[in-house]
N, C-alpha and C positions, 0 to 999 in steps of 0.2 A: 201194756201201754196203749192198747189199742181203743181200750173206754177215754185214756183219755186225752186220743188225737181226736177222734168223734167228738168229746165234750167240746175240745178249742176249737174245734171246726162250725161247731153249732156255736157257739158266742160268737167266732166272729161273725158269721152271717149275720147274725143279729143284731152286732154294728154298727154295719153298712148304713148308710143314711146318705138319701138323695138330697143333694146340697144345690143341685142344679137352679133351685128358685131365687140363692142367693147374688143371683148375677143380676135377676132383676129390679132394679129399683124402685121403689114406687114414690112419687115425688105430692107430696102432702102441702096443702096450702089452706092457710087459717091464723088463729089467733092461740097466743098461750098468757094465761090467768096467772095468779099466781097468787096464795090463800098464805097473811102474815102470819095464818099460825094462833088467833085469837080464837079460833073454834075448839080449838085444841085443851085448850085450858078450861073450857067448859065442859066437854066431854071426859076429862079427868076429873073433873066434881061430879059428873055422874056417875063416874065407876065408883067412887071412894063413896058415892051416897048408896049404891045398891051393894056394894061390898058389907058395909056397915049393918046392912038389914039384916 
């Protein structure tokens, strides 16, 4: 058992992940867009046109 206390002990390590950044917030200021979705319908005519080739 000893390959595979070594193996669990190396995955955990490997884990570990420094979360300390999540304390700080960063506070974002601007504008948000917002796209009906009419481009969309164009660029699925172009798959279905280059699919088609």
């Amino acid at each position: 058992m000893g390959a595979y206390d070594d193996e669990h002990e190396r995955r955990e390590q490997k884990t570990r992940v420094d979360a300390d950044f999540a304390e700080e917030r960063s506070e974002y200021r601007g504008s948000l867009t917002y796209d009906s979705g009419d481009d969309a319908d164009a660029l699925l005519d172009q798959f279905r046109e280059l699919k088609q080739e």
